[in-house]
C-alpha positions as CSV (number, residue, x, y, z in Angstrom):
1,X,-74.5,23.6,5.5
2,X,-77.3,21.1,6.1
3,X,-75.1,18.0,6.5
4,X,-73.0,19.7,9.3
5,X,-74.9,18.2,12.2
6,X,-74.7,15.1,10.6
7,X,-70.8,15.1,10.0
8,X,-70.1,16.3,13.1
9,X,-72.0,13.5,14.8
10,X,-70.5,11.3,12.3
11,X,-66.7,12.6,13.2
12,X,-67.7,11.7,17.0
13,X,-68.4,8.5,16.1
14,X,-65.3,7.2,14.2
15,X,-63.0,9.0,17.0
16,X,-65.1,6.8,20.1
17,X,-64.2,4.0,17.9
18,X,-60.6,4.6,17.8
19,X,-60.6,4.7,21.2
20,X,-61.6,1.2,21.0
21,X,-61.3,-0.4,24.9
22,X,-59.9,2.9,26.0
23,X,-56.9,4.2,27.0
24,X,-56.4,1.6,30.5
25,X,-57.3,-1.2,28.2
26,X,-54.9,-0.5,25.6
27,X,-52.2,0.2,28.2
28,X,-52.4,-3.1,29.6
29,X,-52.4,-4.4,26.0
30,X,-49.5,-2.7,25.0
31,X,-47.5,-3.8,28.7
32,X,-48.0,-7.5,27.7
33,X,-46.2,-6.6,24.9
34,X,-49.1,-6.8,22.2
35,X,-50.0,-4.8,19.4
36,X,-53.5,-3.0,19.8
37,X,-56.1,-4.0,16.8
38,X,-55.4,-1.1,14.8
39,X,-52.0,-1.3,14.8
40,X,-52.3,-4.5,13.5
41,X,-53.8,-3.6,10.5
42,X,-51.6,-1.0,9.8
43,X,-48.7,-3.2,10.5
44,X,-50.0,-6.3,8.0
45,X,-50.9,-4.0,5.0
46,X,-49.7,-1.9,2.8
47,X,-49.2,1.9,3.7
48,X,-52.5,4.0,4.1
49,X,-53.9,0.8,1.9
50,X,-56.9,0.5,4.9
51,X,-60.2,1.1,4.9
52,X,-62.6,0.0,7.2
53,X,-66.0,-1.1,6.7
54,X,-68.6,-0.9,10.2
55,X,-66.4,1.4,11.7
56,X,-69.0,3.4,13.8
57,X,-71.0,0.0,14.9
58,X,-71.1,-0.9,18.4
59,X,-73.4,0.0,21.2
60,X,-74.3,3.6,22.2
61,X,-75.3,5.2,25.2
62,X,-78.0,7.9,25.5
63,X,-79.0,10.4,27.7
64,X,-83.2,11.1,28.4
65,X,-83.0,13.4,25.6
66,X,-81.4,10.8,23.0
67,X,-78.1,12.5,22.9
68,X,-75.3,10.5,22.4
69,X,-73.1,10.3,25.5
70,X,-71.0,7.0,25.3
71,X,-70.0,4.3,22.5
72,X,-68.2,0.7,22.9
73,X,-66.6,0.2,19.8
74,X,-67.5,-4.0,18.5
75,X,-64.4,-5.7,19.3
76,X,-64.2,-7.2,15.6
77,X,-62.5,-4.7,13.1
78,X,-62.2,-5.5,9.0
79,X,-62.2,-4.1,5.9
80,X,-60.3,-3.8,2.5
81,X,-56.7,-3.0,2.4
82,X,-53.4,-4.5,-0.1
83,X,-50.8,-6.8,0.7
84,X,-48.3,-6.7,-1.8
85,X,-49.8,-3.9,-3.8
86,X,-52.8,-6.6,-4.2
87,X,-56.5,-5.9,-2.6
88,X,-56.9,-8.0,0.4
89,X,-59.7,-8.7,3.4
90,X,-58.2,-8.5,6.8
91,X,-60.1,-8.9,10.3
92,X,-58.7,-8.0,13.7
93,X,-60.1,-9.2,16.8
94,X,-59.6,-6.0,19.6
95,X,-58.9,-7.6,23.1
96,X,-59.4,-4.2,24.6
97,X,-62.9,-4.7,24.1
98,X,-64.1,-7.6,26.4
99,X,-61.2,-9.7,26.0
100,X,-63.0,-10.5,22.3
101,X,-66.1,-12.1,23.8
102,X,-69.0,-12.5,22.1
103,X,-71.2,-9.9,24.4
104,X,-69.0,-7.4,22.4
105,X,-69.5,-8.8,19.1
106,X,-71.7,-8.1,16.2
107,X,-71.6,-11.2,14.5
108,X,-72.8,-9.7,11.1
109,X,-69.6,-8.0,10.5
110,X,-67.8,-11.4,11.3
111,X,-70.2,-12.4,8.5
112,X,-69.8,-9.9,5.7
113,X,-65.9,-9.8,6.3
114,X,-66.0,-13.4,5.4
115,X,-68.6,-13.1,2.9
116,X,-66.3,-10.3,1.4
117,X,-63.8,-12.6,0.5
118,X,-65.6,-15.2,-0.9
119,X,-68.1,-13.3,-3.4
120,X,-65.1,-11.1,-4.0
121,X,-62.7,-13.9,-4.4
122,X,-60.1,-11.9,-2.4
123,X,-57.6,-13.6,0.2
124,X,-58.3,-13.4,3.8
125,X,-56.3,-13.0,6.7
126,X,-57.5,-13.2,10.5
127,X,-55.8,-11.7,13.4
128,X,-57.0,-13.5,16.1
129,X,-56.3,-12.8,19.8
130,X,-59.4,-14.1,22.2
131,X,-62.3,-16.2,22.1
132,X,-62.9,-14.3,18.5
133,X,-66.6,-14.3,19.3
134,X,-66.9,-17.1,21.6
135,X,-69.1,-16.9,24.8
136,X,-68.9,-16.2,28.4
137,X,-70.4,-17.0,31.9
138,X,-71.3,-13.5,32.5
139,X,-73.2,-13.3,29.0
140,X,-75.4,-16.2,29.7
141,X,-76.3,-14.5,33.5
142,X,-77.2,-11.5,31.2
143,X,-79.2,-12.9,28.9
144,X,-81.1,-14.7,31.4
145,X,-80.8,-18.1,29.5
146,X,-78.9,-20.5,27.2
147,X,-78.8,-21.3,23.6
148,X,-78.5,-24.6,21.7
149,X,-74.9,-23.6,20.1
150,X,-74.4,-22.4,16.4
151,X,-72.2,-20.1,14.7
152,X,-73.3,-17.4,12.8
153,X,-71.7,-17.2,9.5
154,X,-69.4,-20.1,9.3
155,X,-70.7,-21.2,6.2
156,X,-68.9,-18.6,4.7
157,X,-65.6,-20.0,6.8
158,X,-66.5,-23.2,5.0
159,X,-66.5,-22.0,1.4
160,X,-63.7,-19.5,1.7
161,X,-61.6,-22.7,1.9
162,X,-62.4,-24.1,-1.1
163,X,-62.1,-20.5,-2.8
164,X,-59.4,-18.0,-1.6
165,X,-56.5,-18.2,0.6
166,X,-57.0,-18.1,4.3
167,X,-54.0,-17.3,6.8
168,X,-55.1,-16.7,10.2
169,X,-52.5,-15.2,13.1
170,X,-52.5,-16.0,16.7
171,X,-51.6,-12.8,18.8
172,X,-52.9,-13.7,22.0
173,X,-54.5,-16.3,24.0
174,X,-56.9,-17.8,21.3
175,X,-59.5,-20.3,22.8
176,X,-62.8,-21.9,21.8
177,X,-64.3,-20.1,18.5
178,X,-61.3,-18.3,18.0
179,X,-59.1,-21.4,17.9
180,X,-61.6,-22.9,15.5
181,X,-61.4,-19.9,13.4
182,X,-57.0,-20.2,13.4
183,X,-57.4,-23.6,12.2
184,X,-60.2,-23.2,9.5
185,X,-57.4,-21.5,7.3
186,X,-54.7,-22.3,4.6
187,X,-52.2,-21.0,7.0
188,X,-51.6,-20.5,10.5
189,X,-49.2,-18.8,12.5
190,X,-48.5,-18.4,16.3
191,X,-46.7,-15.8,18.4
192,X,-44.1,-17.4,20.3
193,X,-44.7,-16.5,24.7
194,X,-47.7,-14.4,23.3
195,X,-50.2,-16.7,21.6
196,X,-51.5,-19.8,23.2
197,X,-54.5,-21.9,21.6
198,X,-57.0,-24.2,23.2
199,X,-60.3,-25.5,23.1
200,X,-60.4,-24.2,26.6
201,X,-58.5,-22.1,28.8
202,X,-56.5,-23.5,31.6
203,X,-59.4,-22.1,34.3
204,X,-62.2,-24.1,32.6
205,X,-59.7,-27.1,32.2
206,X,-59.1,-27.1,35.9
207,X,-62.7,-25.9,37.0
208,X,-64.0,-28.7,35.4
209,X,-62.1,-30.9,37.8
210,X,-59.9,-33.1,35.2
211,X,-56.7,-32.9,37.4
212,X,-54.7,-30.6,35.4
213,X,-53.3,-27.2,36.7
214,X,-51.4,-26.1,34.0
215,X,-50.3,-22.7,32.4
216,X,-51.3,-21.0,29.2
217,X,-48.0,-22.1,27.8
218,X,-48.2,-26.0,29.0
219,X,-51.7,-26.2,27.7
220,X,-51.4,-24.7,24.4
221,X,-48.1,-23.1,23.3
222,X,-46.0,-23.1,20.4
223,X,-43.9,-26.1,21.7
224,X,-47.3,-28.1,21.4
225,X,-49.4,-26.9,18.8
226,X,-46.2,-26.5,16.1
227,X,-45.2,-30.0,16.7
228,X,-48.7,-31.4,16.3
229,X,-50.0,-29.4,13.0
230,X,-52.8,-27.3,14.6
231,X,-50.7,-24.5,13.8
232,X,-48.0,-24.1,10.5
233,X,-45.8,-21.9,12.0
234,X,-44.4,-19.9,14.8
235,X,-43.0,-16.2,15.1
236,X,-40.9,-14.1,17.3
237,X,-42.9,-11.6,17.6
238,X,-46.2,-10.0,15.6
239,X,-44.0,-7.9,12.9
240,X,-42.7,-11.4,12.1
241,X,-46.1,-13.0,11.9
242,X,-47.1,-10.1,9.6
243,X,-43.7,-10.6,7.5
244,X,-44.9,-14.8,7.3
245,X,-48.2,-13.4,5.9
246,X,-47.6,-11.5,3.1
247,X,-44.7,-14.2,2.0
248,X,-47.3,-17.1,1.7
249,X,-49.6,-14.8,-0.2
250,X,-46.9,-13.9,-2.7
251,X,-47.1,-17.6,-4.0
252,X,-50.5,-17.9,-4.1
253,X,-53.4,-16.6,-7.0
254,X,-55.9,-14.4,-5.3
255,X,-58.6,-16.7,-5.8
256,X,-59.0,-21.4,-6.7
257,X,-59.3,-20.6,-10.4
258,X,-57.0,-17.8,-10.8
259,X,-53.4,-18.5,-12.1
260,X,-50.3,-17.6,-9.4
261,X,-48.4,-14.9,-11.0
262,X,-44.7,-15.4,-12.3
263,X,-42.3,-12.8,-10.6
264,X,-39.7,-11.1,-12.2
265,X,-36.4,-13.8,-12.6
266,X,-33.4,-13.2,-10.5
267,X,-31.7,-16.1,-11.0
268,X,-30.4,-18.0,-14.0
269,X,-32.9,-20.9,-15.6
270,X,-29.8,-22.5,-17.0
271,X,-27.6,-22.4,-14.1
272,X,-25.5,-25.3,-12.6
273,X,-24.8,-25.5,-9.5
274,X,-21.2,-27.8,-8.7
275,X,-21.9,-28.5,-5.4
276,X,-25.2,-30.7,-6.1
277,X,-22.6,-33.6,-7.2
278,X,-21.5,-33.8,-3.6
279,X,-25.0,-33.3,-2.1
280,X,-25.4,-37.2,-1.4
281,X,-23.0,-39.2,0.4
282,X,-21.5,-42.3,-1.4
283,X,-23.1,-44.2,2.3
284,X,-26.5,-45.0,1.8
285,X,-27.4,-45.2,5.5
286,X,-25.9,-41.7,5.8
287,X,-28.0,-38.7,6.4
288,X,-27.7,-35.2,4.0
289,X,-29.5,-31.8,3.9
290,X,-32.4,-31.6,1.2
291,X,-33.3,-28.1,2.3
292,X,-29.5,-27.0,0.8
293,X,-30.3,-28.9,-2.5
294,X,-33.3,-27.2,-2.7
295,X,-32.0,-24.1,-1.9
296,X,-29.9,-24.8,-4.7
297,X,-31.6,-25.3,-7.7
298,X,-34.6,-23.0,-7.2
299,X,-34.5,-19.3,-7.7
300,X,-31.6,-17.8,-5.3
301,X,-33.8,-16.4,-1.6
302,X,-37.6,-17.7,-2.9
303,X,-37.8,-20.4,-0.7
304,X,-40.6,-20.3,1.9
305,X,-41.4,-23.9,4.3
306,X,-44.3,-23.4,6.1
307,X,-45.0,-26.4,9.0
308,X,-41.2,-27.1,9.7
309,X,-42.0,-28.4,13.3
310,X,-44.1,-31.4,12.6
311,X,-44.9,-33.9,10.3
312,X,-40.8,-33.3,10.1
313,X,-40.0,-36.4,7.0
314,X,-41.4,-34.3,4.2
315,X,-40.3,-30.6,3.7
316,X,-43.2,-28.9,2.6
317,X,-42.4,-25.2,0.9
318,X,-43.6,-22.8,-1.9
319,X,-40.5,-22.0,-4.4
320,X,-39.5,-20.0,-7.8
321,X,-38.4,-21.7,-10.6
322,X,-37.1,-18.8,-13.4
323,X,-39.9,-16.8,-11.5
324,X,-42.5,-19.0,-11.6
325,X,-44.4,-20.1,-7.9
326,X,-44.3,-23.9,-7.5
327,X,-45.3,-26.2,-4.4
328,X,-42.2,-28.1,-3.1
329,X,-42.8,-31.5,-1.5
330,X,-39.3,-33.2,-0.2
331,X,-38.5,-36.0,1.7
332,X,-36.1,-35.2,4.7
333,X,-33.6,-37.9,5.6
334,X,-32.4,-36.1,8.2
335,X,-35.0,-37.0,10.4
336,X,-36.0,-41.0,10.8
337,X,-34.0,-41.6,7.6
338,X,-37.3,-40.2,5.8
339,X,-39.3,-42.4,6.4
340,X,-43.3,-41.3,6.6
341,X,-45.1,-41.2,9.7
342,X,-48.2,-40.9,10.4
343,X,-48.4,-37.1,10.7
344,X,-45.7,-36.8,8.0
345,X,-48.6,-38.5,6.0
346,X,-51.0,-35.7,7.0
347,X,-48.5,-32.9,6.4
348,X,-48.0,-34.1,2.9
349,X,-51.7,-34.9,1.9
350,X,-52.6,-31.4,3.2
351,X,-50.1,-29.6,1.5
352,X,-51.0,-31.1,-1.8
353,X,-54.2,-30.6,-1.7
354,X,-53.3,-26.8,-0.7
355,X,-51.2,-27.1,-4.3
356,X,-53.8,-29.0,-6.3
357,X,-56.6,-26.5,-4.9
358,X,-54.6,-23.1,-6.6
359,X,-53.4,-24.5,-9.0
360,X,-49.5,-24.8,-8.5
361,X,-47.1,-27.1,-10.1
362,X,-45.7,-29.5,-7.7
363,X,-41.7,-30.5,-7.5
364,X,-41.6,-33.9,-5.5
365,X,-38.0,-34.4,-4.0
366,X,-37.5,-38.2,-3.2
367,X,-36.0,-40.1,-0.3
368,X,-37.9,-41.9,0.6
369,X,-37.8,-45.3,2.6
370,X,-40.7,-46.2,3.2
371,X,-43.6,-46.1,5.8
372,X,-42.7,-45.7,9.5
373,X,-42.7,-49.7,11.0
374,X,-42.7,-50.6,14.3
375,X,-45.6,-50.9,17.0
376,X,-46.0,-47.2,17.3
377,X,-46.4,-46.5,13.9
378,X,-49.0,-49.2,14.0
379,X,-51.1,-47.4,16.6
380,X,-50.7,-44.3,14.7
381,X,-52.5,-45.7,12.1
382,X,-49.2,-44.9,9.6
383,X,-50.6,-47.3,6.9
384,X,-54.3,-45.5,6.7
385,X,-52.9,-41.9,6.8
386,X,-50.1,-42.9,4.2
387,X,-53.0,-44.4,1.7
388,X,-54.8,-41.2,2.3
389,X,-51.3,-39.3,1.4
390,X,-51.2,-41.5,-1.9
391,X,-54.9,-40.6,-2.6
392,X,-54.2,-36.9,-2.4
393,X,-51.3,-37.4,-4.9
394,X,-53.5,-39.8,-7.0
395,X,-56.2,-37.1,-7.1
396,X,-54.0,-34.3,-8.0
397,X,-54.3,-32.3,-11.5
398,X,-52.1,-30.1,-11.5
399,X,-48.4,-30.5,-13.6
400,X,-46.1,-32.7,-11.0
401,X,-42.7,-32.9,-11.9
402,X,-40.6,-35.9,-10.3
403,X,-36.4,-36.0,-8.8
404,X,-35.6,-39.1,-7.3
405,X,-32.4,-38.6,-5.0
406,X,-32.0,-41.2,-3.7
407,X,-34.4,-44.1,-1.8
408,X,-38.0,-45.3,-3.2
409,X,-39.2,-48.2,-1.6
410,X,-42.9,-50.1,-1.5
411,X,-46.2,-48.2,-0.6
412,X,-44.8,-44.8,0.6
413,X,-42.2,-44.4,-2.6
414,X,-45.2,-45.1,-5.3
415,X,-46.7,-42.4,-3.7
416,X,-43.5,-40.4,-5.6
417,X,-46.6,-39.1,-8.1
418,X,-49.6,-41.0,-10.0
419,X,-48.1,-43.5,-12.1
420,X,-50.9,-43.0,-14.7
421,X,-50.2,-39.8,-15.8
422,X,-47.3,-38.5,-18.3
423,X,-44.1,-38.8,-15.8
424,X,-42.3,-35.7,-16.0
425,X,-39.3,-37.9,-14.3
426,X,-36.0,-37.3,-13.4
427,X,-33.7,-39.7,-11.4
428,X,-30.1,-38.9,-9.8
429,X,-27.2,-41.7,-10.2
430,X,-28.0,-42.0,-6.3
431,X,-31.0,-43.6,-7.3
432,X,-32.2,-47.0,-5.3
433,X,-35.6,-48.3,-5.4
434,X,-37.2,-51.2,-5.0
435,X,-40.4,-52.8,-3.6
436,X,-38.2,-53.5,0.0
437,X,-34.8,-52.4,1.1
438,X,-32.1,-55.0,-0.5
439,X,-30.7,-55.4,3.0
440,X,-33.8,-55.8,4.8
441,X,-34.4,-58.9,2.9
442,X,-31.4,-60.8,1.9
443,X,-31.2,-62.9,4.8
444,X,-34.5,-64.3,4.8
445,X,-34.5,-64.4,1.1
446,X,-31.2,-66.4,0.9
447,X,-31.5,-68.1,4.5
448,X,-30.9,-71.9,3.0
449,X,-27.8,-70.9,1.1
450,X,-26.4,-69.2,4.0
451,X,-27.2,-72.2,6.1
452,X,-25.2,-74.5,3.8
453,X,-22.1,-72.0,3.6
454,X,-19.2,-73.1,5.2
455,X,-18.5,-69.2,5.8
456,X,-22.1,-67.6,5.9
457,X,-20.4,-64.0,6.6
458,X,-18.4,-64.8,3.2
459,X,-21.6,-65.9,1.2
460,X,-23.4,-63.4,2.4
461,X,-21.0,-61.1,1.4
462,X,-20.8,-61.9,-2.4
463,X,-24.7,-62.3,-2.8
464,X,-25.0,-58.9,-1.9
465,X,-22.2,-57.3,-4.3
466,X,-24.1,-59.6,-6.9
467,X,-27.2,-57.7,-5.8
468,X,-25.7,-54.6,-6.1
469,X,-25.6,-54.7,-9.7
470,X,-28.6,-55.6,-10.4
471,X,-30.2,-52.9,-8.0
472,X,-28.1,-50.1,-10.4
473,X,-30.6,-47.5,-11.6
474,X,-29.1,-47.9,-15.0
475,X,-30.7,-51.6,-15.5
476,X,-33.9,-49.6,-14.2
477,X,-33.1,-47.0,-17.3
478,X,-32.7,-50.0,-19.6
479,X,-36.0,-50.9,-18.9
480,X,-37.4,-47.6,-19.0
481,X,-38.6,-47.7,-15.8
482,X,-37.4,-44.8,-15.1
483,X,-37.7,-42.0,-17.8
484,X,-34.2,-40.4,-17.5
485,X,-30.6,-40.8,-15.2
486,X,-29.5,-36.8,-15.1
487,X,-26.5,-35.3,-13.7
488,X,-27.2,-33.9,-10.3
489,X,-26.3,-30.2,-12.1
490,X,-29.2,-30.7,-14.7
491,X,-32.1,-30.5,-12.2
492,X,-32.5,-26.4,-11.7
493,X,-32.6,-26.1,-15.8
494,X,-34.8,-28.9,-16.3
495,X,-37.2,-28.0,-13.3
496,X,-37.1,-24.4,-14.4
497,X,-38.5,-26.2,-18.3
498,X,-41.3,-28.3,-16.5
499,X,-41.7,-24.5,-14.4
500,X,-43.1,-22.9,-18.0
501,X,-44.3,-25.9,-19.7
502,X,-46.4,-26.2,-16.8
503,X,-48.1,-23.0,-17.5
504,X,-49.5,-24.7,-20.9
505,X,-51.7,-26.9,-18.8
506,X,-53.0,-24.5,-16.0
């Protein structure tokens, strides 16, 4: 047959490239515990769902009479595959081929995998494990000179955030481009011991004669770069990184535009849940679990918190509501009574916008204090991060549905929602708002009656049970200042109602 030759040279091809770093490379990748590249893919998507595009590009070797004699594979690997029976692009970087280095790379494909997703409007996921097409010393001696820095093809890293999700997934040592191509996603997760993210490697940090001999772990490990939101989330190992994947996907539309599907219900719109009326403690100063009241009134198993580790007064999570996705924002008492910090600020304006940008309801869980006080908070900045927090929620447009469990005081409690829009609002008995905490200001407030008081303890004693009436949510209600005082048991049915009236609007 004609084409033989041509198949047979094409066969050669694709199995040199499987052979990617060869088989001492992929040995010492596998003893450190590490997937190779392929396996990843494999691992991340669906069963036999793969197929690679620029399998077979790399650089030959040739003998005098133009015969093929050796190929190195390009240590960047993509194509199409599923996730969740849905069509996905997803990029590995392969370490076994010059640790990922850009003197391995062919930058178009890291080009068209990203273009892919964009003109295509499918998600993207990046396994990343090296430089991901940064340079190296040796590179430069090669080339015989230096190059004013660019990157080829990050315009296409730029619009794929405003257009389709991005996750991106630490597997390895990730420094310079490939650190700036974990953060320039929607999601980001870290392998735990394996994966450690810098600008630059703890060699060039100490070459460069700054003083600080650390390891890969001290410079840039989970314990750092979970805690300070670089990075959403950590796993155990890759299988779980993969696992973390495809559940953020599964709330998400393919595509800014597209509408997030509604999964099959497994759970009860209408049920109430007995153990929400004990969720709050009668003590106002005492701490209580929001994640267990959200657990309980949206759709049994669907919750997924990405960025536990930092930012850690607001609980930021995807959720089912009678099957339908929605973007959780919670306050979490637990830690500093709830009150916003500077980075809590940043986690919350982030993961709004994440909502607002694909088009996902939002449920706002309230406790909130307040902003953080204090001089640390001050040289944090707390107050201009917590106005840009409020601006993110002012800007929204998506459907925002409101529970008030508890505290709402001054800046950081109107930023609950935008008080211009309808208020889809719902308010527990444990309500207490205000524009300061009552305690924090009766003292000063009443400081010449107490002065006057034969027994100040006594006086101030009875001015705060007077207080105490007045600050009952149910004067609020009078007013309607707050739309509606529900039993605790109410909120999964009437959250799962905003769930598919929400629907109208998007």
């Amino acid at each position: 047959m004609p084409h033989d030759k041509n198949l047979e040279e094409l066969r050669q091809r694709a199995a040199l490239a499987e052979k990617m770093g060869g088989e001492e490379k992929l040995a010492r990748q596998h003893s450190r515990g590490k997937l190779d590249a392929r396996e990843r893919l494999h691992r991340l998507l669906d069963k036999n769902s793969f197929r690679e595009i620029g399998k077979i590009a790399g650089r030959g070797a040739y003998n005098e009479a133009g015969e093929l004699t050796g190929f190195s594979p390009s240590n960047f690997i993509f194509g199409r595959g599923r996730i969740n029976g849905e069509p996905v692009v997803a990029s590995a970087d392969d370490f076994t081929v010059r640790g990922g280095a850009a003197d391995a790379a062919i930058h178009r494909k890291f080009t068209q995998a990203e273009q892919m997703a964009h003109e295509l409007k499918l998600p993207l996921i990046r396994m990343i494990d090296g430089t991901g097409g940064g340079g190296s010393v040796k590179m430069l001696e090669d080339m015989g000179f230096t190059y004013v820095p660019f990157v080829p093809g990050w315009e296409h890293v730029v619009q794929n955030l405003k257009t389709v999700p991005v996750v991106a997934l630490a597997l390895g040592p990730t420094a310079g481009l490939g650190a700036a191509r974990m953060v320039a996603s929607h999601y980001s997760v870290m392998v735990r011991g394996v994966a450690q993210i810098f600008t630059a490697g703890p060699a060039v940090v100490s070459g460069l004669g700054t003083g600080e001999n650390l390891d890969k772990e001290q410079l840039g490990g989970a314990d750092i770069h979970t805690r300070n939101g670089v990075i959403d989330d950590e796993a155990a190992s890759e299988d779980e990184a993969f696992a973390l994947a495809r559940a953020f996907l599964s709330y998400l539309p393919a595509h800014a535009g597209a509408i997030a599907e509604r999964t099959r219900p497994n759970d009860k719109p209408n049920r109430r849940d007995e153990k929400l009326l004990a969720a709050v403690p009668d003590n106002a100063r005492e701490a209580y679990s929001m994640r267990k009241i959200l657990e309980m009134i949206a759709d049994k198993g669907s919750v997924f918190e990405m960025g536990k580790r930092w930012g850690r007064a607001a609980i930021t999570a995807f959720a089912r509501l009678d099957g339908w996705p929605v973007a959780v924002l919670a306050s979490d008492p637990t830690f500093l009574g709830g009150s916003w910090t500077a980075d809590t600020a940043e986690k919350a304006k982030r993961f709004v916008q994440l909502a607002d940008q694909f088009r996902l309801p939002v449920v706002h869980l309230v406790d909130n204090p307040g902003f953080m006080i204090g001089l640390e908070a001050e040289r944090a900045a707390t107050i201009r991060r917590g106005v840009e927090a409020m601006n993110g929620i002012y800007d929204a447009s998506v459907p925002w549905a409101t529970i008030i469990i508890r505290k709402a005081y001054g800046v950081a409690g109107a930023a609950m929602s935008n008080h211009t829009r309808f208020q889809y609002r719902f308010a527990w008995p444990t309500g207490d708002w205000g524009s300061l905490p009552m305690e924090g200001g009766v003292e000063v407030a009443y400081k010449s009656e107490l002065e006057r008081a034969d027994d100040p303890a006594a006086a101030l004693k009875e001015i705060k049970e007077r207080l105490s009436k007045v600050t009952s949510p149910f004067r609020t209600a009078e007013q309607f200042l707050v739309e509606d005082i529900i039993d605790p048991r109410d909120t999964r049915p009437l959250l799962c109602e905003f769930a598919e009236l929400a629907q109208r609007s998007l």
